[in-house]
C-alpha positions in Angstrom: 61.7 -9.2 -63.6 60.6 -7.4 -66.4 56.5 -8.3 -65.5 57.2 -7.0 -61.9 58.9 -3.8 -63.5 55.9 -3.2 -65.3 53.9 -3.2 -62.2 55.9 -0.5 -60.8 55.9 1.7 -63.4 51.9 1.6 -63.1 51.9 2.6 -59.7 54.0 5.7 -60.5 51.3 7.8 -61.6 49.5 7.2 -58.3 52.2 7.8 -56.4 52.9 11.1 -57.9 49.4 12.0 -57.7 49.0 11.2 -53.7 52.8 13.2 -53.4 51.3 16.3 -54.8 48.1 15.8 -52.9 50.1 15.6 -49.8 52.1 18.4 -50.7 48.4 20.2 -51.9 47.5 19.8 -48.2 50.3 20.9 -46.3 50.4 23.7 -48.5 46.8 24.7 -47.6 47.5 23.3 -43.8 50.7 26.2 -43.7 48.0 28.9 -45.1 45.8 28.3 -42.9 48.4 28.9 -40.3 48.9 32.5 -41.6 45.2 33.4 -40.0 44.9 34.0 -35.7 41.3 32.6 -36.1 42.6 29.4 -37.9 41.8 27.2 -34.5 38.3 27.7 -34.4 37.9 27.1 -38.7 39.9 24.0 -37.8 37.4 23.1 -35.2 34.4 23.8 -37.3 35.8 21.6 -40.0 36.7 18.9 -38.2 33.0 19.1 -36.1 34.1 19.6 -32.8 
């Protein structure tokens, strides 16, 4: 138990990290949002 503990406590800082990158990215997602001409950025981006 304590061995498999450990493990999880390692993969806490990753997890954190890819939470606040989510949140990073919705964040920028709901800025975006904000601008009319957002649609055509978006397209541009994604290479469309």
């Amino acid at each position: 138990p304590a061995y498999r503990l450990s493990g999880l406590l390692m993969l806490l800082p990753a997890l954190e990290r890819s939470v606040e990158l989510f949140l990073q990215t919705m964040e920028v997602k709901r800025l975006f949002r904000c601008f009319p001409f957002h649609d055509k950025i978006y397209k541009i981006i994604d290479g469309q």
